[in-house]
C-alpha positions, 0 to 999 in steps of 0.5 A: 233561690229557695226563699224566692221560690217560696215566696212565689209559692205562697203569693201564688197560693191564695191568688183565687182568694179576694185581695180584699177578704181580709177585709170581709172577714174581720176589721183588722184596723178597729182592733187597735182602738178597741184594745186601747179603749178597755185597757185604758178603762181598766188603767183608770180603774187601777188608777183610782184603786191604787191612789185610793180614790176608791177603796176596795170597800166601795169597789165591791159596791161597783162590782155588785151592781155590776154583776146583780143588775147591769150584766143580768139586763144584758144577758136577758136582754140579747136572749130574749132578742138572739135568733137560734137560726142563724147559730152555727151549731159546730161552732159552739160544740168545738168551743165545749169540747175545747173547755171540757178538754183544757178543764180535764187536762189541767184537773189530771195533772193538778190531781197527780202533782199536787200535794195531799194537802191541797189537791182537791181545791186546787185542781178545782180552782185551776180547773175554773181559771183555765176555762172561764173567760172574760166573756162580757167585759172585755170579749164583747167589746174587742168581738164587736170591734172586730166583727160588727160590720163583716159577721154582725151574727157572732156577737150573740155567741158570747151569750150562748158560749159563757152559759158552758163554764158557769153551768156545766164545768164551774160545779165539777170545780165547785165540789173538789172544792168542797170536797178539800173543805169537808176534808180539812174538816176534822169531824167530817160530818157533813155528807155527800149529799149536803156537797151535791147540794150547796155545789147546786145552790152555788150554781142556781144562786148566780145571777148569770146563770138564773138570767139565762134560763129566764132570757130563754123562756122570755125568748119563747113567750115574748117572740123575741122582743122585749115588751115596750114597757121594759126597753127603755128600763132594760136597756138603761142597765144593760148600756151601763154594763161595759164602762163599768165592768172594765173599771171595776176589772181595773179596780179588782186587780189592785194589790192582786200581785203581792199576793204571788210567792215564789213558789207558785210561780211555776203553777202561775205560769203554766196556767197562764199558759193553758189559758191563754195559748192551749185553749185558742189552739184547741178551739181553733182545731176543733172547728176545723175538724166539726165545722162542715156546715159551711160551703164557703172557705172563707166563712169557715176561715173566718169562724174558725179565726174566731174561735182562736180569738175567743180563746185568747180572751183572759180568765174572769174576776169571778174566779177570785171571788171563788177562791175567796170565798172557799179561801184557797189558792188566792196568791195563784187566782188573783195574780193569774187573773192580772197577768192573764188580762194584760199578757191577752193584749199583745197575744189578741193583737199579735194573733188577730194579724197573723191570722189575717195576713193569709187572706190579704194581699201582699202589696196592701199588706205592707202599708199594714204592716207599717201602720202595725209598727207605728201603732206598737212604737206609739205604745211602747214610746208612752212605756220607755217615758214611763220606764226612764222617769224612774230610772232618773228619779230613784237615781238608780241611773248613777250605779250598776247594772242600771247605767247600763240599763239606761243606755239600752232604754234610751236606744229603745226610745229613739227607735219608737221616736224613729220608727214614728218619725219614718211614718210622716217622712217615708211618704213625704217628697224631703229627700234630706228628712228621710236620710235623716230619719232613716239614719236615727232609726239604723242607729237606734235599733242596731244600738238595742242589739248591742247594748245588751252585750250577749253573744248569739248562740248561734251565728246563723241568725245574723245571715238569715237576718241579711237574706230577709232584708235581700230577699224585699231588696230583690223581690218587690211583691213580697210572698205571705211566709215573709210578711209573717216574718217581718211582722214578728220583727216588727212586734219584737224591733219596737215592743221592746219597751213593753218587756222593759216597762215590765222589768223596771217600771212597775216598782213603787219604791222607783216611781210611785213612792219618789213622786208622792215624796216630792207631793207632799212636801210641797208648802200647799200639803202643810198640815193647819190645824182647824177648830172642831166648828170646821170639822165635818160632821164624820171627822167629829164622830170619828174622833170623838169615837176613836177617842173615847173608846179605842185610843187607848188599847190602841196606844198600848198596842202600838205606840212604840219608842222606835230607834234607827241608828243614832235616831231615837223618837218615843211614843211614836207608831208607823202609818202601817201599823195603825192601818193593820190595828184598825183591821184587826179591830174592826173598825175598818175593813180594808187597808183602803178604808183605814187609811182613810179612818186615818186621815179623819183622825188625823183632820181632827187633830186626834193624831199627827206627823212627827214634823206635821207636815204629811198626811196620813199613810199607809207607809213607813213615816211615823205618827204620833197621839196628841194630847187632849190637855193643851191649846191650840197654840200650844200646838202651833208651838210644839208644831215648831219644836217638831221641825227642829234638830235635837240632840239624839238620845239612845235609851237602852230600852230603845229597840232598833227598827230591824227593817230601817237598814235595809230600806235606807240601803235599796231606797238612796244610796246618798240618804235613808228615806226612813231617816228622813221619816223619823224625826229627833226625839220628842220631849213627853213633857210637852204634849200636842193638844187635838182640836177635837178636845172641845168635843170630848168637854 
């Protein structure tokens, strides 16, 4: 009877209010779209980065495009066009006073708890990441999504609200940065005022910032228009801002969560929290308590939802690039930069409807709330797929805990193929189709319950689970109290397979490393050996470089006699290595691009694969210099010979691999991966010739 009376309450409650005001408030349903379009950009983004297709070398191009041309076009752009009489100017005191608030709540703490060593940059740093948001390349488009047709006059506070962190709070973390530099120092002889003044030109010096001040004065003379001779030049850069920015975001986080040790995990996450649920909590009160400008409910309603979504939006790459450039606090900025950015989906999606069922109606709620469900199984169908291929393919399925484990990922995806199901039968008139589907969602979902095999802590859940499904069975018009709970259950019953995706299926060693293994030992990836006249101009150069200036400090560097187990190969160097030499060296300033300068010398015949049949890589297979004293078919021959089984030998100036143990152990329980790399041992005495050595004369 109390939950009846309850739910009659808060049906009753918001009778005065419009069944359609949610609708006037916020586009609920152009959410889901829109969430999927810029993560969808940034997963190419990470794509290209992660494959090398771009390496971080040629991203850092992308990225100064975007930040020196493409962003400063917009910003000058919509200050120049922004009409300050329709700002709500509450609105943007609450969210400074919000910033303001987080950065000295985080800087307070980070001064007390962190170590002497440290503490000046990090309360810096963190001070920054828990403040400045992913304004323009992932706020703007979901603001727009969202308020594009109900409150079209939001979207220029982006413009007015970034200015805050880059002008007023980013120097005050600037000098405890330069602070803790001029501390590490040993002489200590620069001064205070040389701090105040580089902490100043680090400000003036963004081109954010600069823009802004430029966009206001062009506001004022120009009588907000932009002249007609810089439209069409304007607004070409400022259109290539968004794809841009949300592929390089992508391309940014590549190799960001290596980075992250053990003990900065408990740092990480209580920034990851300040960030993404203190700030959106502080925002949203400080509205509801300056905001006394408007006389409507539902329009104070509405930007203070706003103000909860805006501070939701993710910490900006920019801060990376920070902590770059004074180096401290990378492993805490960048992995909090990635974690920030996908932890903002769901909590984005998952608040926007909180948010917005109080102003719904009940009954055009609960078709909602089926289309929430159906939009969630879709996502995490595409997540449990992913998650089981790599179960399957690194055969992790044969032992325990995973056998386990699979029959849990396989009841999670036949509740999202059920619960997509029930989407086309609930409406359908097939009696026997819904009894169908009906019955493959129970079992499903009650199989994920039961799987895990752990007993509740407490008891009363399964009752209050039996009185929320009794409490729809006997009262048709559901109250709000109760479709906020079912919309919990919906996120937790179906998304199961994002907490899966992100236990199991982000391990290259189950997914990545299987496919590419399968990839290149397909015929077509067989390495042929080509005459210098077919080589590119750049291969050549290369090779002829590499050759005649660096091969040989880089063989004496290097090239090793390696030994795993009854397998011994001689002269011999892992992909790895090469990549961190051509880094120390110079002749490459990424891992990316000396892969890269890898695989050029490797196109040139300078240097090849035990049984040449893999390209060159960043990883444990095991390579090999050619000789430049053979021919071409004397390759071919000694191309055979490689292939071949020979007898192992066992030098006792051979020194095992200590890492070949372990990694035959965690990556096939039936055959090492780094046995299948390392190949019998090679007979010096018959040299493989390169194809560059017509070039070298």
């Amino acid at each position: 009877m109390e939950t009846t009376e309850m739910s009659g309450n808060s049906s009753s409650g918001g009778e005065d209010m419009d069944p359609h005001a949610a609708h006037a408030m916020m586009s609920i349903n152009k959410l889901f779209p829109a969430l999927l379009e810029c993560f969808g950009i940034i997963l190419c983004g990470y794509i290209a980065g992660r494959a090398n297709i771009i390496t971080s070398t040629q991203a850092k191009g992308l990225g100064n495009f975007v930040s020196k041309f493409a962003l400063p076009a917009l910003l000058f752009k919509n200050m120049v066009e922004l009409d300050f009489g329709d700002v709500i100017w509450p609105f943007l005191w609450s969210v400074l006073i919000a910033k303001v608030s987080v950065f000295c709540i985080v800087c307070v703490l980070t001064l007390f708890v962190a170590s002497p060593a440290s503490r000046f940059s990090k309360a810096g740093l963190y001070s920054i990441f828990a403040t400045q948001s992913n304004d323009f390349a992932l706020g703007y488009p979901i603001v727009n999504a969202l308020y594009r047709d109900t409150h079209p006059e939001y979207l220029q506070y982006i413009y007015l609200v970034a200015p805050v962190s880059l002008v007023l709070l980013n120097p005050i973390g600037f000098a405890f940065c330069e602070v803790q530099k001029w501390k590490n120092q040993g002489d200590r002889q620069q001064s205070k005022l040389s701090i105040v003044g580089q902490v100043a030109f680090q400000v003036l010096k963004n081109p954010v910032v600069f823009m802004v001040f430029i966009g206001i004065i062009a506001h004022f003379l120009l009588q907000q228009r932009v002249p007609a001779f810089m439209v069409d030049f304007v607004d070409g850069l400022a259109n290539s801002f968004g794809g841009a920015a949300l592929f390089y975001l992508g391309l940014s986080m590549v190799g960001q969560l290596t980075k992250l040790t053990k003990s900065t995990v408990v740092a990480l996450i209580l920034l990851v929290t300040a960030k993404l649920l203190v700030m959106p909590l502080i925002c949203k009160d400080m509205v509801d308590l300056l905001d006394n400008t408007n006389t409507s409910a539902a329009n104070h309603s509405s930007l203070s939802n706003y103000a909860f979504i805006y501070g939701v939006f993710p910490s900006a790459p920019s801060v990376a690039i920070y902590a770059a450039h004074y180096n401290m606090e990378l492993e805490v900025v960048t992995s909090g930069m990635v974690l920030s950015t996908f932890l903002s989906a769901p909590i984005m999606y998952v608040s926007a409807w909180l948010l917005t069922i109080p102003g719904m109606d009940p009954k055009l709620l609960m078709e909602s709330l089926r289309n929430v469900s159906f939009d969630i199984s879709i996502v995490s169908l595409v997540a449990l797929v992913w998650t089981i291929a790599v179960m399957f393919l690194s055969k992790k399925y044969k032992r325990l805990p995973h056998m386990l484990t699979v029959n849990l990922l396989l009841a999670q995806l036949l509740t999202s193929i059920g619960m997509i199901l029930w989407n086309f039968a609930g409406s359908s008139d097939n009696f026997t189709g819904k009894v169908f589907t009906f019955m493959l969602l129970f079992t499903s979902l009650n199989s994920t319950y039961v799987w895990p095999g752990s007993r509740p802590s407490n008891k009363h859940l399964a009752h209050r689970n039996l009185s929320s499904c009794l409490w729809l069975l006997f009262n048709h018009v559901p109250g709000r109290l109760y479709l906020e709970l079912q919309f919990f259950c919906a996120v937790v019953n179906y998304g199961q397979g994002f907490i899966s995706f992100g236990l199991f299926g982000l391990d290259k060693h189950l997914i990545i490393l299987p496919f590419k293994k399968r990839y290149i030992k397909l015929p077509s990836r067989k390495r042929e050996v080509r005459v210098p006249s077919e080589l590119p101009v750049d291969v050549q150069m290369t090779c002829l470089q590499f050759v005649k200036y660096h091969k040989d400090q880089c063989s004496q560097d290097i090239v090793k006699k390696k030994r795993c187990g009854e397998r011994t190969a001689t002269h011999t160097f892992l992909g790895s290595d090469l990549v961190a030499w051509l880094q120390q060296t110079g002749l490459a300033q990424d891992r990316g691009e000396a892969t890269l300068y890898g695989a050029r010398l490797q196109q040139g015949g300078v240097l090849q694969h035990l049984r040449q049949e893999h390209d060159f890589q960043d990883s444990n297979f095991y390579y090999r210099f050619t000789d430049s004293a053979n021919s071409p078919m004397r390759d071919r021959r000694q191309g055979q010979h490689l292939s071949q089984e020979t007898p192992p030998s066992q030098p006792a100036s051979s020194s095992p691999d200590p890492s070949c143990s372990a990694k035959s152990a965690f990556l096939s329980p039936e055959k090492s991966q780094t046995e299948e790399k390392l190949q019998p041992p090679v007979n010096s005495e018959d040299p493989v010739p390169s194809s560059v050595d017509s070039l070298l004369g």
